[in-house]
N, C-alpha and C positions, 0 to 999 in steps of 0.2 A: 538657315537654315538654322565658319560655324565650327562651332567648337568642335565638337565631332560631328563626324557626318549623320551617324544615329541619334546620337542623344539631342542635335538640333529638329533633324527631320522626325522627333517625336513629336514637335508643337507645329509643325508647318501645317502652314494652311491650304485653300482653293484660290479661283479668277478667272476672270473670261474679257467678252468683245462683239462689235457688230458695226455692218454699213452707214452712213452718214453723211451728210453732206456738212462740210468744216466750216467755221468761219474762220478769216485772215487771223495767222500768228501774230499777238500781241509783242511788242518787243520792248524792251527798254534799254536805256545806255550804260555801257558798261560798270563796274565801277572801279576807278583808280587804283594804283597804290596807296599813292596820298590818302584817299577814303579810308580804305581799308588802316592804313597805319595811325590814323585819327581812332579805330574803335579804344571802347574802354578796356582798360589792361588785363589781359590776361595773362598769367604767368607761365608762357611757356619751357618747359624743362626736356630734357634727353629722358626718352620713352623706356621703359624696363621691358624686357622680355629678348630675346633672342630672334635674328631672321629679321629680323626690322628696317628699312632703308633709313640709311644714316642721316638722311636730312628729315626724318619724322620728326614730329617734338609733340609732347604732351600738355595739356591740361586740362583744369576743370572749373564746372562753372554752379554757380550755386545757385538751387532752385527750390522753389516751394515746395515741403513734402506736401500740403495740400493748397490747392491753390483757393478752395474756398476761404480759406485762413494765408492770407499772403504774408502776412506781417510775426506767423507762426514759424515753426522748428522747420530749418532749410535742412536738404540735401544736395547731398556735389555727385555732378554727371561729370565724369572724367570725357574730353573729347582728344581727336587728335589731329595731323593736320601736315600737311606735305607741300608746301611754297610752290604757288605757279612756277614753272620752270623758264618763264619769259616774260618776267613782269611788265613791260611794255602793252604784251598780249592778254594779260589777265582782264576777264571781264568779273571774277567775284569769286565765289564757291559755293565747289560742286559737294553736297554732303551724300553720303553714302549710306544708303537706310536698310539697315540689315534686317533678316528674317527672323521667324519663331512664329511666336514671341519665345524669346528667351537669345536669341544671337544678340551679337556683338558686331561693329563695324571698325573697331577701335585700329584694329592690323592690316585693313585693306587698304590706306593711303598704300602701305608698301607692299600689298597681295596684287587683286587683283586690281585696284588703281593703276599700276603699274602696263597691267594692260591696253589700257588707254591708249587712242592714239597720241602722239606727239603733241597735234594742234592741242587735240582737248587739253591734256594737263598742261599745255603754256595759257590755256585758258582760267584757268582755275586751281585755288587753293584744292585740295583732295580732302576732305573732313571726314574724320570717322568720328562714330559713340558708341559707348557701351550705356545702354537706355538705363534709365532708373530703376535700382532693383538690385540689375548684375554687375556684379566687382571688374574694374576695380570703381565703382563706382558706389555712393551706399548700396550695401548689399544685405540679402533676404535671403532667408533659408525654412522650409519648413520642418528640416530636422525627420525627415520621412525614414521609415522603418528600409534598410539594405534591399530587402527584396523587392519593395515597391515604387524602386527607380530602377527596372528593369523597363526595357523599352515596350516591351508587349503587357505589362500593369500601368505605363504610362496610356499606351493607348487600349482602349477599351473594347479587348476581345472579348466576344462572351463565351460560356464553356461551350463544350463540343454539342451538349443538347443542345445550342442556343439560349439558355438559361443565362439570366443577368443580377441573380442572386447575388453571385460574389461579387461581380463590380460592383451591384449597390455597398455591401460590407466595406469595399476598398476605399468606395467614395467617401463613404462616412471615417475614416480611417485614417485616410489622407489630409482630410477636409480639417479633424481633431488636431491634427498635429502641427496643418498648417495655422491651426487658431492658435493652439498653445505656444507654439514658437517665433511665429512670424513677424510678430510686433506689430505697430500701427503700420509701418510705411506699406506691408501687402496691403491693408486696408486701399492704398493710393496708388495702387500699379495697373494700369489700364490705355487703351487706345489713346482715349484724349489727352490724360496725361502727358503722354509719351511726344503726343502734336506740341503741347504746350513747353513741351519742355525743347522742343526743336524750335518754338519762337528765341526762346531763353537764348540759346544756342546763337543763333541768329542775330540778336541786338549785341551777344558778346564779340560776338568778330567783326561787326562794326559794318556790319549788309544790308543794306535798305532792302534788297532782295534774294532769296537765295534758291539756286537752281538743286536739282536731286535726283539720285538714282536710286529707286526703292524697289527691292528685289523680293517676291512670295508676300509673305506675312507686311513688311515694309510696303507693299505695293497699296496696302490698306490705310497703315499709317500715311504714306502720302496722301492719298484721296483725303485723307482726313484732315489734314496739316492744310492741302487746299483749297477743303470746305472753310476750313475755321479762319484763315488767314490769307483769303486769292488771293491779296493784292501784297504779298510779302513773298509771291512765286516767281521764279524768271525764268529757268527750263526745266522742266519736270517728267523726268521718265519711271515709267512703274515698269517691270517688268518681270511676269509669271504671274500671272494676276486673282487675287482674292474677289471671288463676291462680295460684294455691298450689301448685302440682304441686313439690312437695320432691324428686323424683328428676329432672325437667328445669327445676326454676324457668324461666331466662330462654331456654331452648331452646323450650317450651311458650307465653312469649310472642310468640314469631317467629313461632311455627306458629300462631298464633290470627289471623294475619295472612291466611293461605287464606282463613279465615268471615269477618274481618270486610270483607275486600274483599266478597266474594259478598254478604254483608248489606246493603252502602251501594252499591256501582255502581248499582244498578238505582236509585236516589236520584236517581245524576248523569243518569243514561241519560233519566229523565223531565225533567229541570229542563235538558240542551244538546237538549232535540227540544221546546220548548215554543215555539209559533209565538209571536213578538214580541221574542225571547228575542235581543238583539245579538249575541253567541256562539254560536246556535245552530247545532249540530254537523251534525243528520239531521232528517227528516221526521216519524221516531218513532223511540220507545227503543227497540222492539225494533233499530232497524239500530245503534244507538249501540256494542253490545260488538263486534260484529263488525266497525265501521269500527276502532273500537278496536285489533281484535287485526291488522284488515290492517295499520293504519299500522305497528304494533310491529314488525311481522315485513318489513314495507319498510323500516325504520330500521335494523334488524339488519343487514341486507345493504348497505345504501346510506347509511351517515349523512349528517348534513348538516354544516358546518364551524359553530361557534358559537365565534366569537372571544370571548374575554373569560370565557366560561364553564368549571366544572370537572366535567367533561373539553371541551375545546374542539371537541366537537359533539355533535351531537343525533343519538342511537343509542335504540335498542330498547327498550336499559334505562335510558338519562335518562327516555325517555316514561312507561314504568313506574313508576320512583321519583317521577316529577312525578303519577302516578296516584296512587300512594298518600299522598304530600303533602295531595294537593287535597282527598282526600275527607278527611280530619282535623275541615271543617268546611265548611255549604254555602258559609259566603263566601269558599270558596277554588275552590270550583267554576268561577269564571271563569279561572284559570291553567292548568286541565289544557285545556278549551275553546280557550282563543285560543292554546296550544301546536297542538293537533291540526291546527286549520285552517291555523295556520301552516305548520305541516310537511304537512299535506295540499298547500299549494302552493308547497312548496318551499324556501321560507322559516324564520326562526329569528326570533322575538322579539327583544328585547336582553335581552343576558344577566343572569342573577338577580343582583342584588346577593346580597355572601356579607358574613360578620363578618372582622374584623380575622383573620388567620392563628394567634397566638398564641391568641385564643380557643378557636378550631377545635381547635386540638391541646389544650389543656385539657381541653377537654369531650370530645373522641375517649378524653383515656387514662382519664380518673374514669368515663366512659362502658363501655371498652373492661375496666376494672382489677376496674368492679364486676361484670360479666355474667359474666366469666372467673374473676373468684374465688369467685362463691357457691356454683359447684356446675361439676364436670370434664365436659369437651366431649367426643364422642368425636374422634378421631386421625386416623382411619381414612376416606382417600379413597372404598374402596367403600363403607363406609355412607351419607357422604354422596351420592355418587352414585345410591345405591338409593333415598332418599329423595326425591331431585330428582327421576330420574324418576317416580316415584309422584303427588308433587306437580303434576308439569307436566299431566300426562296427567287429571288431577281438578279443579285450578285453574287452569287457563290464562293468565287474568288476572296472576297472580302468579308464573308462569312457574319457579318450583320455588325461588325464593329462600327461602321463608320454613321450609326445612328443609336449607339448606345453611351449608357451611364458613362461618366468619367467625373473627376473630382469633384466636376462644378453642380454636379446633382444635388450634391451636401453642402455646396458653399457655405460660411456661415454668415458672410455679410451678403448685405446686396446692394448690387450696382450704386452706386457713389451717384450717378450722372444720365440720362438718357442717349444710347447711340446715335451716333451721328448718319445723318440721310444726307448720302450724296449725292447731289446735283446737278445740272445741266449752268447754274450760278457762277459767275468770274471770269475771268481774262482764259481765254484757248492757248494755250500753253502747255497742254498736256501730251504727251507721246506714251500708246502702249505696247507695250513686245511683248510675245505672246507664243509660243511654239503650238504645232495641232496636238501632240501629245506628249501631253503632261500629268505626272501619275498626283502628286501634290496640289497644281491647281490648274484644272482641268481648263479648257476652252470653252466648255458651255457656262462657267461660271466667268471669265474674264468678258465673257459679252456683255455680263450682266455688269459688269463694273463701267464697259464702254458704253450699253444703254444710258445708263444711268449720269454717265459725262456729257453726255451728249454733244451740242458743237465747242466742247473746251477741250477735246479731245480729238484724235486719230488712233485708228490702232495699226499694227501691219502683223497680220499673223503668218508664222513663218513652220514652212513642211520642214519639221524636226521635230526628236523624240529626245525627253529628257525634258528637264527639272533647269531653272535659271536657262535665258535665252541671251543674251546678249552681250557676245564675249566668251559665251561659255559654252553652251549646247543648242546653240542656234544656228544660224548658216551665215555666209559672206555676204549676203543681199540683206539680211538683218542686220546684220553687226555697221555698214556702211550706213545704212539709213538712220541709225540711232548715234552716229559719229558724227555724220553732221547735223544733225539737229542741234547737239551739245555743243559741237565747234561755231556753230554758224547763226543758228537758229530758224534753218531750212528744216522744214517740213509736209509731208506731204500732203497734196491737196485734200487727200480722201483715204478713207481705209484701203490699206497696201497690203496684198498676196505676195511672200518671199517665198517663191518656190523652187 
């Protein structure tokens, strides 16, 4: 998503899925200890940070800041890494491909790795990164103005008219700052990179092949690490899946943001009208969207002052960005809740704790560096404007941000590289998990990723609501199915219903 829960889920993306008939799982033979103790050296050392399972260890590996120029100025991707727990059983490693863009995967050998069942981590080294860009790995910053790493300027609300004026202004704003400060490496942060540097990753620990679990935003970078390199794949799960759409990539996952609000409200709408419910909002779900859009459109006109908060009140579009926060997952559901009644009666909560600021700008420009360079934004105020209002007028809820201006309007470079088109090309090895509602990345766009796979893939979508499936906010019939594919290398014959 993650460093924070908001400040990641401001770069998350979309995904989907669909029927197919498979061909036979590709397999190959494990690899050794002996292999693995053959890679070339890396220096592993005791991991900083606090909460860490004592048997993590750190390090990092040096990569081309552009890979057009190999023989040019390197950068170090910090990785990490958590020993099969039964090296008899070890078949290689499992790498853990985090969200955003702008997450990290560097703490999940000891998070949620850990959740893993038994088999799997005696199966596999657990590998985390923090992708090129975010610290501690070389890091980028655009140096962005305090106010315009709030999470509602990060994503691209437009005013209460619907008017996109000011996000154009913002775009252009951000876009200066990111040029003036950024240095060349933003020039080189992007999807493919981020693949190539997971080869990198790969020759360093000494893996003929390497299996992955790639979660939101990551579920793209796998596809792409797939394309670029099948025969360097051995099990491969995406899961919460981004569209593929190679002519809008990450424009396509803002706009999956219309369905999958409409997918999951009706989620929250039944769980704040449920009598006994200490948050409860209304009487029934039906009143829930309509208190909903009153409140928005009274915060619009009327904020409320919220000291301490960024922006220091509670407007239309704070309520809305705390909307789409909340449904990520049900147990956030009580945050959009006790916002509304508070603001229903005049009132502001205390303000959301935020990360250290240096963070915030990290993960804004690696965020900001990769959506703007995978693929060109259009320029042009009227488009955007056309778009909003289309969107406003069909999703209300989401009030036409999820087709408007954002940074990469103004980008100042363009795209480095042509995006990658995923294909139906390579060894079928792929597994996707998929929940039916997902507010981040929707089901109608993970089909388009499973189209798109064709027989290198299965999907199994599973009746659950929430953001991240597997492991996380999926069901017991998901979470088994994706257990043993990774332990074993059983997969299902055909797309699978966890219902």
């Amino acid at each position: 998503m993650k460093l924070t829960s908001n400040a990641r889920a401001s770069w998350i993306a979309t995904s989907a899925v669909l029927l197919g008939v498979v061909a036979p799982l590709t397999t190959s033979a494990p690899v050794s200890a002996a292999a693995a103790a053959a890679a070339p050296s890396l220096k592993w050392t005791k991991c900083e940070g606090s909460g860490l399972d004592p048997w993590q260890q750190c390090a990092s590996v040096e990569v081309p800041m552009d890979y057009a120029d190999p023989g040019g100025r390197k950068i170090d991707v910090a990785i990490s890494r958590i020993p099969s727990e039964k090296p008899a059983a070890r078949r290689g490693a499992l790498l853990m491909i985090p969200g955003g863009p702008g997450g990290s995967s560097l703490a999940d050998p000891s998070g949620k790795g850990q959740k893993l069942p038994q088999d799997v981590r005696d199966a596999y080294d657990l590998i985390g990164f923090a992708p090129r860009g975010l610290a501690p790995s070389t890091s980028v910053s655009c140096g962005l103005d305090h106010a315009d790493l709030a999470t509602s300027k990060l994503r691209p609300w437009p005013a209460p008219d619907g008017s996109v004026t000011e996000n154009m202004a913002t775009a252009r704003r951000m876009a200066d700052a990111c040029a003036r400060n950024g240095g060349e490496l933003l020039r080189h942060i992007s999807t493919v990179d981020e693949a190539r540097d997971i080869d990198r990753i790969r020759a360093a620990l000494g893996e003929r092949r390497l299996s992955a679990w790639g979660v939101s935003y990551g579920t793209y970078v796998g596809a792409v690490y797939s394309q670029l390199f099948p025969h360097r794949t051995d099990r491969i799960v995406l899961d919460s899946n981004d569209n593929p759409d190679p002519d809008r990539v990450a424009r396509a996952w803002l706009a999956g943001h219309e369905t999958g609000v409409e997918d999951t409200f009706p989620e929250f709408a039944k769980w704040a009208s449920a009598p006994g419910n200490p948050d409860r909002v209304a009487r029934s779900a039906a009143e829930v969207r309509p208190l909903f859009l009153r409140l928005a459109a009274r915060l619009d006109r009327a904020p409320i002052p919220w000291p301490g908060a960024n922006p220091e009140e509670l407007n239309g579009n704070v309520l809305r960005q705390t909307m789409l926060d909340s449904l990520y997952s049900p147990s956030r559901f009580p945050t959009l809740a006790k916002l509304m009644v508070a603001a229903g009666n005049g009132t502001v909560p205390p303000a959301p704790a935020a990360p250290p600021e240096p963070v915030l700008q990290n993960v804004a420009a690696v965020g900001a560096a990769t959506l703007c360079n995978d693929v060109a934004w259009p320029t042009s105020a009227t488009e955007y404007r056309k778009e909003v209002t289309e969107s406003r007028k069909k999703y209300p809820l989401t009030a036409g941000m999820p087709r408007n201006a954002m940074v990469c309007a103004a980008w100042p470079y363009p795209p480095g590289h042509a995006p990658v088109r995923i294909t139906d090309r390579g060894p079928s090895d792929i597994l996707l998990v998929q929940n039916e509602r997902d507010v981040a990345t929707p089901l109608s766009g993970a089909l388009k990723l499973r189209r798109a796979l064709g027989a290198r893939a299965v999907i199994v979508t599973v009746d659950s609501t929430g953001h991240d499936s597997y492991l996380a906010n999926g069901n017991a019939c998901g979470d088994r199915t994706v257990s043993r594919f990774l332990a074993t290398g059983e997969r299902p014959d055909g797309d699978t219903y966890c219902g």
